[in-house]
N, C-alpha and C positions, 0 to 999 in steps of 0.2 A: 501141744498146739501144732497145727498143719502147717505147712509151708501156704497153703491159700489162706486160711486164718492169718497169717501171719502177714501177707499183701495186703488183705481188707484192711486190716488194724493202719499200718505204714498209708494206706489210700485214702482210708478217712482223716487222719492227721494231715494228708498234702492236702487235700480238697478242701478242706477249713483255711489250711496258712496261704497257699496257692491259688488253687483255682478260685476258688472265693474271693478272699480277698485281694489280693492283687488283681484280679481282673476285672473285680469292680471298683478298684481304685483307680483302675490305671481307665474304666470306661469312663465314667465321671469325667477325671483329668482331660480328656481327650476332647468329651461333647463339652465340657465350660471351656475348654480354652481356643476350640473352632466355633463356640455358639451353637452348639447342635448341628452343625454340617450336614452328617445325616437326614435330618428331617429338612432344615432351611432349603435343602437345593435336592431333595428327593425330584422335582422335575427336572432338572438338570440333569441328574445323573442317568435318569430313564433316556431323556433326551440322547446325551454322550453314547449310548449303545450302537444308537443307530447314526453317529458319524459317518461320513463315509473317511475312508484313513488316508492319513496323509501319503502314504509309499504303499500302493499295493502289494511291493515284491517285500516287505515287510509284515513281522508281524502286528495285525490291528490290535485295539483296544478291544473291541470285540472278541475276537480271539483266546487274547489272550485269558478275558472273562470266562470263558468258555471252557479252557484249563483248570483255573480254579474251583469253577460251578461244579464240573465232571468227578473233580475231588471230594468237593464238600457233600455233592448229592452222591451216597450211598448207604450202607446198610444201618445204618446211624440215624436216617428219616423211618424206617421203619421200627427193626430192631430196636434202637437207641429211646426212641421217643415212648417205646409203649413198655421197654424196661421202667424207664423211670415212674410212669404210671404206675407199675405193680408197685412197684416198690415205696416211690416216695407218695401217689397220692394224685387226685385232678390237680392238685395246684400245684404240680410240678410244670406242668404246661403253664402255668401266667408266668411263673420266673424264667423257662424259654424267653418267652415273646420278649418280658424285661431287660436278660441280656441280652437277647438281639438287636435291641433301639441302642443300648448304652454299647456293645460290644463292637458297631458296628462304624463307631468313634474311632476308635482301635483300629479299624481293618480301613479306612479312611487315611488312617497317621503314617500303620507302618509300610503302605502301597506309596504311597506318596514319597515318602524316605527312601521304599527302593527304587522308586522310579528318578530321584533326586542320584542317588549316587551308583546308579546303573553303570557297568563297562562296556566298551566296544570290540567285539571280535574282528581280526580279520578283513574280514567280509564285510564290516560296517554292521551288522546283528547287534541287537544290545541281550544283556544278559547278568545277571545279579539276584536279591536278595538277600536277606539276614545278614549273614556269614560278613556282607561288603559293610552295611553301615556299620555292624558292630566294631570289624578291624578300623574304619575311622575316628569311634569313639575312644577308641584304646592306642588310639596314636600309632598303628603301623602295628603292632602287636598282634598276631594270629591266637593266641592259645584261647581265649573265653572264644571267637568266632569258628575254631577247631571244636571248642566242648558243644557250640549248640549244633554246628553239623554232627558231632556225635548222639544226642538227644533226635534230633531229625531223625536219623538214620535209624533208634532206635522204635520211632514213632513209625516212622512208614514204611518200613520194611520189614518191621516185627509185631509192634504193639497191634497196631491198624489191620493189618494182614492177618495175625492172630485170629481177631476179632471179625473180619469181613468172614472167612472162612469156617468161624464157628455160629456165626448167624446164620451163615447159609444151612449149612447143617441141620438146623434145627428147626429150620421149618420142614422137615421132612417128617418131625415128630408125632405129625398129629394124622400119617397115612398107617395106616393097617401093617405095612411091610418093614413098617420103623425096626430095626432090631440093634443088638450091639455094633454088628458090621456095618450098618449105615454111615456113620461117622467117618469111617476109614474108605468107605468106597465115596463119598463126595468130595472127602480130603485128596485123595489120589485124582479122582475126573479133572476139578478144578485146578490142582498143580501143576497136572498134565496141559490144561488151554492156556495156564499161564507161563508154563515152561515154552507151549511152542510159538507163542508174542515173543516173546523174550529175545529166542534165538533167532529169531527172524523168520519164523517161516508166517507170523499168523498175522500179514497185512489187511487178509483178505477180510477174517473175524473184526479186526479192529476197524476196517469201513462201515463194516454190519452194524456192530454194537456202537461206533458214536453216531449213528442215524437211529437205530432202535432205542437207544437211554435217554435222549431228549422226549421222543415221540414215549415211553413208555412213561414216561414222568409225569408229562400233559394226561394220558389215560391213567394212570393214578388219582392221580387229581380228583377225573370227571369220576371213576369212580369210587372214592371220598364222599363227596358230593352228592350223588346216588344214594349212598345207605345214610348221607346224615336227612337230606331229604323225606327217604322213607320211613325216618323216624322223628316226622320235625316234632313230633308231641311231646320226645323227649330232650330237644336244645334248650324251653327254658330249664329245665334241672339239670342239666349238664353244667349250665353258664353258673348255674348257683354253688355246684358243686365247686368247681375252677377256684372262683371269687375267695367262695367259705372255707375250703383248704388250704389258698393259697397266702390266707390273714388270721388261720387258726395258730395263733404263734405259742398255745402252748402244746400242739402234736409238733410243732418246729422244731421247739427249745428242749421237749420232750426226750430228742432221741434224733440231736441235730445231725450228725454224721447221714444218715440216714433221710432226712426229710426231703420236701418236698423243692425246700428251697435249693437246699446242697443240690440233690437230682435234677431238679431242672437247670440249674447251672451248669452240671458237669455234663448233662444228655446233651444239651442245648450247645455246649463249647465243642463237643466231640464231635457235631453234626456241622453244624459252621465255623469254625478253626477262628472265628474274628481275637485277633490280638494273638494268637500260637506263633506267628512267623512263619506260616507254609506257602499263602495264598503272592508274596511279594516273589516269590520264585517263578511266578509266572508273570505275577504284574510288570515287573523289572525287563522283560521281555518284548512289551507293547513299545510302539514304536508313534508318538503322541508329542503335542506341540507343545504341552504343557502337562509337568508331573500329577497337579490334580487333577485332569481328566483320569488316570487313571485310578485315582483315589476314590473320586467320587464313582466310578463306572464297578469298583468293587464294593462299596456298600451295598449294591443293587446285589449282588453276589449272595452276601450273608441274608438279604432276603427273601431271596427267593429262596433259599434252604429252609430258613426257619420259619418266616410267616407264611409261606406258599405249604411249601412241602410236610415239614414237620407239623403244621396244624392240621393239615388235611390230615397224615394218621393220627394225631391227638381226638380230633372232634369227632373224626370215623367210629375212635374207639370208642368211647365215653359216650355219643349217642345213639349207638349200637344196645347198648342195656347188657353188652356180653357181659360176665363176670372176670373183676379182677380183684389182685394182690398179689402180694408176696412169695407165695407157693406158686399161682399161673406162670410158665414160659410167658417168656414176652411174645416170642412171634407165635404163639397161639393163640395169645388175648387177639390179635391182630387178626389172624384168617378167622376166628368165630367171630368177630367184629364183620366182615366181610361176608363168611357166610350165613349171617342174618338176612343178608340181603338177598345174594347170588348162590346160596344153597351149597351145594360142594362143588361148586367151582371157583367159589372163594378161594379154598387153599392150595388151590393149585394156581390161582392167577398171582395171591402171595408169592408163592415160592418161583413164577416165572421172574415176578419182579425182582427179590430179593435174589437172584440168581446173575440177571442183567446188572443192578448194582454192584455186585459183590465183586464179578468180573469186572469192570470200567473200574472200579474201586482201586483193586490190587494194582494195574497197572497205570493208572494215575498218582498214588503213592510212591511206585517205585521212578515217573521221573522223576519228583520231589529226593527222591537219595538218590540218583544220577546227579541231580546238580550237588547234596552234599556233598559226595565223592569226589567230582569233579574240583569244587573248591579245595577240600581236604590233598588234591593231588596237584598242589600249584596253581588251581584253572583251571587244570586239561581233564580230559577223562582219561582214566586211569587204562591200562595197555590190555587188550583179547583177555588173556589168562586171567587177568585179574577181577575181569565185568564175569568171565565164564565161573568161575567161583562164587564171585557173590552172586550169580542169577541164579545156580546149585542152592544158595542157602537160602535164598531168597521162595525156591522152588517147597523147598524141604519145609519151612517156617507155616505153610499156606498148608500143607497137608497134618502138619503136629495139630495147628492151629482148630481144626472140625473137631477133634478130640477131648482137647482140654475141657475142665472145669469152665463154668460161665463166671462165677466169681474172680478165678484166675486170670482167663482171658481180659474183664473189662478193668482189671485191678491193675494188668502191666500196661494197658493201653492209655488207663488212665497217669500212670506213674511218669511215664515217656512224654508224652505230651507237656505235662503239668513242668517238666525240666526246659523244655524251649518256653513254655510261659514263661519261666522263674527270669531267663535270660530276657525274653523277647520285651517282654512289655517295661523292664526300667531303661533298656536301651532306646527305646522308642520315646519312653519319657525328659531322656536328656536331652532327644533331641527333636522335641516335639515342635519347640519354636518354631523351625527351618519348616515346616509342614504346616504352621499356624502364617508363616510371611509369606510361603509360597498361594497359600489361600487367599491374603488381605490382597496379595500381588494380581492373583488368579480375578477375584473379585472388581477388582482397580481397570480392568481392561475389559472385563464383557461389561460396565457400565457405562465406559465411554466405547461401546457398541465394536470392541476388537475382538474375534477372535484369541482368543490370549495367549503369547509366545512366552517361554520360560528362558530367559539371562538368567545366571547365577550373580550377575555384579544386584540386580532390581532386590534379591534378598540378603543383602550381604556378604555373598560366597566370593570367594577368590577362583575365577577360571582354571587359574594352573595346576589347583588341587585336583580338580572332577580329570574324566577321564571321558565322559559322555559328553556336559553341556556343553563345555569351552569350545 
């Protein structure tokens, strides 16, 4: 047996005990014990974006959204979504869309929690996630709040990178000049744009690329849209397909590791992070009068990933009439989806896209393990020498990364992740209440027409513990 055999096998048993279940228990838990949050105040929360903020020299809620979006949207709306198609089936797309409503319970709980027990720099900045409410639940104890910054770390600095870096790659597969050396000349280009962010020189790229990844997002979208369009003759059979795979529960039961249900789970969580512990590392940062504004301003977050972005390539693919399965690359079911429509400039407009992702990808990952680190080093960020070494491995990981095996690649990215699940989501359940009062509270004041300001005494907290509200 191979060492990749040997990840698959270890990936299918976490996916069944972990991602599955626990994050459809823990989505459940979240929407009955806020009453669906999510959907009840979905205008709320559209509304919450366009606040204007309370401290302009702070960061907004908006913002902060923006952070997390920047993570969530990358090569995981392409690559990810139309892996799972090969592999699991149309009805891997309805189980997306499913944990996105339930999952997004979750990404509701645990923003709000880190917005609850956020710290203060200095400067007055707030700053937190994970790593803080877990040390509260464990009474002052670091070691579980140390292992999931080490899982973090593992996810966005290695797993995710891995995998941004070998998605890219491979859409290069379906040009004429594809060869062995392909692999290794995209791995070194892209290490090299991300080594010179890193070191400070690429402020100029990073202006470019967060004005071009929103704007390429939106043009994704419209052309989605375009080729499901020009093939409206083929959406009723699409939607039949979806339906009829995603309720054929004996191809499910079949060869469950594997199916459509597992895969859209696991595509679906890898694209929008709702309940992983990533997205509070930025939330924890917004600067907001009340913690559920920033809870509710992140479910819009996991939406726009999965029902915006991820369906636009689901429905592109499927009513394109490309051919798919198991043997297709995913990001070639993708650009022959595409150039159905747009001829051969489909896979070149893929691979522009998949290239804008993959970059904003890597280095939005990587502040998510700045703040591990940071925490991991008392707080602070760890001393030159020691950022310069790990931005070396960090470099090195993005060029391994184009090379590997694709089973490999999504097998450790799936493993790493699935280890902040394990942590994230029962810690979020202990202290789901504080998130369920701060809502009833939240609720309690825009009815009697307030604005809503957050006390810790209005949900039973003690001032003297927090470090932010007191």
């Amino acid at each position: 047996m191979t060492f990749t055999q040997i990840l698959q096998q270890v990936d299918d048993w976490v996916s069944l005990t972990i991602l599955l279940i626990i994050l459809a228990a823990g989505g459940f838990l979240f929407s009955f014990r806020t009453r669906f949050v999510q959907i009840r105040h979905f205008k709320e929360s559209c509304r919450l974006i366009a606040e204007p903020p309370h401290d302009a020299k702070r960061v907004t809620s908006f913002q902060a959204l923006m952070v997390s979006t920047a993570s969530r949207v990358g090569t995981g709306n392409i690559a990810g979504v139309a892996s799972a198609l090969c592999i699991g089936g149309a009805g891997s797309l309805f189980w997306m869309w499913f944990m996105c409503i339930i999952g997004a319970a979750s990404a509701f709980t645990e923003s709000t929690l880190a917005q609850i027990y956020k710290k203060k720099d200095e400067d007055g900045n707030a700053f937190g996630g994970p790593a803080y409410y877990i040390e509260k639940v464990m009474k002052g104890k670091r070691w579980l709040s140390l292992v999931f910054c080490f899982f973090l770390l593992m996810t966005y600095s290695f797993g995710f990178n891995l995998l941004a870096s070998y998605n890219l790659q491979e859409t290069f597969a379906t040009y004429s000049f594809y060869n062995k050396w392909t692999p290794i000349i995209v791995g070194a280009v892209l290490a090299a744009l991300a080594g010179y962010c890193l070191f400070g020189g690429g402020k100029r790229i990073l202006k470019i690329t967060s004005t071009l990844v929103p704007a390429m997002g939106i043009f994704y979208v419209i052309v989605s849209l375009i080729v499901i369009i020009t093939h409206f003759r083929n959406i009723p059979h699409m939607f039949g397909m979806i339906f009829s795979d995603a309720f054929d529960f004996r191809s499910i039961f079949g060869g469950f590791a594997g199916s459509c249900m597992v895969l859209g789970v696991k595509r679906g969580l890898f694209s929008n992070e709702a309940g992983v512990g990533s997205a509070p590392n930025a939330s924890a940062s917004a600067h907001v009068s009340h913690p559920v504004k920033q809870g509710l301003v992140q479910t819009v977050s996991v939406y726009i990933d999965t029902m915006l972005l991820c369906t636009a390539t689901g429905l592109m693919c499927l009513s394109s009439g490309a051919e798919f399965g198991p043997d297709i690359k995913a990001t070639n079911f993708v650009q022959a989806a595409v150039s159905s429509t747009f001829g051969k400039v489909g896979p070149v407009f893929i691979t522009i896209a998949m290239a804008l992702f993959a970059f904003t990808t890597l280095l939005g990952n990587l502040y998510y393990a700045d703040n591990a680190l940071a925490y991991w080093n008392h707080k602070q960020k760890p001393g030159k020498k020691f950022m310069t070494g790990f931005y070396i491995y960090a470099i090195l990981v993005i060029f391994i990364g184009a090379s590997l095996e694709a089973e490999a690649v999504w097998a450790l990215a799936d493993l790493s992740m699935a280890g902040m699940v394990f942590i994230n989501i029962p810690i979020i359940a202990i202290l789901s209440k504080q998130a369920v009062n701060a809502l009833k509270d939240y609720e309690k004041q825009k009815k009697a027409g307030q604005d809503p300001v957050f006390r810790l005494k209005d949900i039973g907290l003690d001032p003297d513990e927090f470090d932010f509200w007191n």
